[in-house]
Structures are given as C-alpha cells and as structure tokens.
Backbone as CSV, one residue per row, in Angstrom:
resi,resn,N_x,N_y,N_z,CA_x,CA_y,CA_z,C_x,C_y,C_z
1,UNK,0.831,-1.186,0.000,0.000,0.000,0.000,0.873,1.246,0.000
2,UNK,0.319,2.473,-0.474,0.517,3.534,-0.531,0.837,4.162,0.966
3,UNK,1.791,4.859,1.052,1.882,6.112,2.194,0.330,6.765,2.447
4,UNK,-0.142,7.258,1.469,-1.036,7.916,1.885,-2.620,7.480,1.562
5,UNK,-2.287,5.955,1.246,-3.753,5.217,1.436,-3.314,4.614,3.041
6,UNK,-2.291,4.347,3.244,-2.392,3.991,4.981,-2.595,5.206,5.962
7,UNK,-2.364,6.033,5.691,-2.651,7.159,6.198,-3.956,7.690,6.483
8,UNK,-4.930,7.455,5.323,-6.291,8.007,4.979,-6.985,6.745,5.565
9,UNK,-6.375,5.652,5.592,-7.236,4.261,6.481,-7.354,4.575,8.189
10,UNK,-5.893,4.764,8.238,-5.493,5.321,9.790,-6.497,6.366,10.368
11,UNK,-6.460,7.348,9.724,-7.195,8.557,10.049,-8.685,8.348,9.917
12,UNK,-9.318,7.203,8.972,-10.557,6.887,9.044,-11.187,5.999,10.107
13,UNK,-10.206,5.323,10.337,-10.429,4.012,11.678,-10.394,5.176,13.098
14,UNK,-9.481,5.678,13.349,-9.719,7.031,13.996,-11.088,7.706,14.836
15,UNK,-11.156,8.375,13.392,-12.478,9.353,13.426,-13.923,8.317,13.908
16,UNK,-13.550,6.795,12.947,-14.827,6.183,13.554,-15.242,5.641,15.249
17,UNK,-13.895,5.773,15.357,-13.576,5.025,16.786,-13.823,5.893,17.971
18,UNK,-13.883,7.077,17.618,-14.205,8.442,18.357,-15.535,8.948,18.148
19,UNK,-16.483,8.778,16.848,-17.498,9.133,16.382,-18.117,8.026,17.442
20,UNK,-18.030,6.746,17.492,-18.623,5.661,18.055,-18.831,5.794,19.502
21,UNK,-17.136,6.381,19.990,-17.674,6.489,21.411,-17.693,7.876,21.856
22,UNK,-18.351,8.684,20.891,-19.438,10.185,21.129,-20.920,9.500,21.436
23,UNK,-20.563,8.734,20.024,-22.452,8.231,20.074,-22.751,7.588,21.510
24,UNK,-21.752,7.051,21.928,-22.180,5.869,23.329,-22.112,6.609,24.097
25,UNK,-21.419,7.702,24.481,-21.612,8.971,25.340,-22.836,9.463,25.575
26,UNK,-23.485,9.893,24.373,-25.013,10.719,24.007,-25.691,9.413,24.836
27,UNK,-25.533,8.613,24.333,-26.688,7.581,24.174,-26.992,6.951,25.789
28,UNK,-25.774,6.821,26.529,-25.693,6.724,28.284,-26.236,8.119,28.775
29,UNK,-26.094,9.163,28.287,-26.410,10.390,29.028,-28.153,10.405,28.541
30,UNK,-28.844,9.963,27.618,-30.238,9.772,27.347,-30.764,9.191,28.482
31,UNK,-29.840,8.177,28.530,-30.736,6.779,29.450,-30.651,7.223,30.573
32,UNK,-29.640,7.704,31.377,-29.233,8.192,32.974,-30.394,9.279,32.720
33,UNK,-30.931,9.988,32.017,-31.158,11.363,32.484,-33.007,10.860,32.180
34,UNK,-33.525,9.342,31.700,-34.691,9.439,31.944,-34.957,8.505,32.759
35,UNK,-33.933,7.665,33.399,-34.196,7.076,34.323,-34.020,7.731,35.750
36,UNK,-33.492,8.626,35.407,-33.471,10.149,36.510,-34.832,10.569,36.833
37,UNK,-35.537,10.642,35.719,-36.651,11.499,35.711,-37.988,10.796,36.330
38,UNK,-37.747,9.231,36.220,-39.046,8.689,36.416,-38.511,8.298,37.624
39,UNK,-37.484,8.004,38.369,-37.258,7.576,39.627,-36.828,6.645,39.748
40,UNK,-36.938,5.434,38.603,-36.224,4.184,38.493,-34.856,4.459,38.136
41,UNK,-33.058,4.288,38.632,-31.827,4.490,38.786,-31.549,3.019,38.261
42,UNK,-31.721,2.378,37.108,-31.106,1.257,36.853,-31.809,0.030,37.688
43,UNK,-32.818,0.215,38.056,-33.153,-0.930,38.588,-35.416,-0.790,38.812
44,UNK,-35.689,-2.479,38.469,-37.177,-2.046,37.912,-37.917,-2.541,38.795
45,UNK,-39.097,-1.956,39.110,-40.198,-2.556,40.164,-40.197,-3.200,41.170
46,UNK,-39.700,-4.514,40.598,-39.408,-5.794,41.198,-38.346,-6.327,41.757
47,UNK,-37.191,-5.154,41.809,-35.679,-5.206,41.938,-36.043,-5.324,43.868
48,UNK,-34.956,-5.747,43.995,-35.006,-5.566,45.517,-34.487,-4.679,46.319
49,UNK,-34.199,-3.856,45.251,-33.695,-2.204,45.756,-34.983,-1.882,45.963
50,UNK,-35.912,-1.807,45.566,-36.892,-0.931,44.715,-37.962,-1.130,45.963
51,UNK,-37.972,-2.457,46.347,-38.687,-3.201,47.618,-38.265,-2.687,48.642
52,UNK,-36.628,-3.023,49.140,-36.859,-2.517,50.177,-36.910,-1.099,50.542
53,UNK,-36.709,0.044,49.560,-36.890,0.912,49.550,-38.012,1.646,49.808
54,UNK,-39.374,0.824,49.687,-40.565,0.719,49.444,-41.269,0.405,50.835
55,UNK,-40.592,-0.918,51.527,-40.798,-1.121,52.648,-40.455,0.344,53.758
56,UNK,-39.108,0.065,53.533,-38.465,1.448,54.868,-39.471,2.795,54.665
57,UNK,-39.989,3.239,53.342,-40.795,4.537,53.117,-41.818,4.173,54.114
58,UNK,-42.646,2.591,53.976,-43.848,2.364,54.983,-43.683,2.584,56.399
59,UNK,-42.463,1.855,56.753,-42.001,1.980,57.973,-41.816,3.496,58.403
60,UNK,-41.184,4.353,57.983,-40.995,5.853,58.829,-42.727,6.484,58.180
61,UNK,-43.481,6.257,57.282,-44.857,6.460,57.424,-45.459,6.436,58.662
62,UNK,-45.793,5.008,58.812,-46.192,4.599,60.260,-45.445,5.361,61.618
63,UNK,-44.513,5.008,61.662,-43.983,6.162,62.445,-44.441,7.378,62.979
64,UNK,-44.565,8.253,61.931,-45.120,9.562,61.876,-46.663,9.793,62.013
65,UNK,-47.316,8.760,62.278,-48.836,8.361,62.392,-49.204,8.736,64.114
C-alpha cells in the first residue's frame, strides 16, 4: 500500500472510533437522564432495591402516624 492510502485508512479508523464512542456517550447520558426522571436508577419494580426501599418509606410512614 501507498503512504497515503495507509494514512487516509489510519485517520478513518480514527475518526470512527471516536465518532462511536461520542455516540455511546449521548446515548448513556439519554438513558441516565430518563431514568433520573421517572425515579427508576437502573433498577425495575421488582428489583429488591426498589422493595426494600418501598418497605423502609412504609415503615418511617407509620412512624409519623
């Protein structure tokens, strides 16, 4: 190969490899920022975060009763 077909390969493998992890950047900052919004942090309904989290809210409820 050419000097400056390895060059123009180089510089293309590059740009994609950086374009790719822009896109995966955007694309984690989508997901964090609507799983922000609805209250679910990576974990769903049925998670056992989600439970006992659910429980302890009942518990200092009662409490305050």
């Amino acid at each position: 190969m050419t000097p400056t077909l390895d060059i123009l390969l180089v510089i293309t493998v590059v740009a994609a490899a950086i374009l790719y992890l822009a896109w995966r950047k955007l694309r984690k900052a989508k997901t964090i920022a609507r799983d922000w919004s609805t209250g679910h942090v990576e974990a769903c309904d049925s998670c056992p975060i989600i439970e006992i989290r659910k429980a302890r809210e009942r518990i200092e409820l009662s409490k305050m009763k």
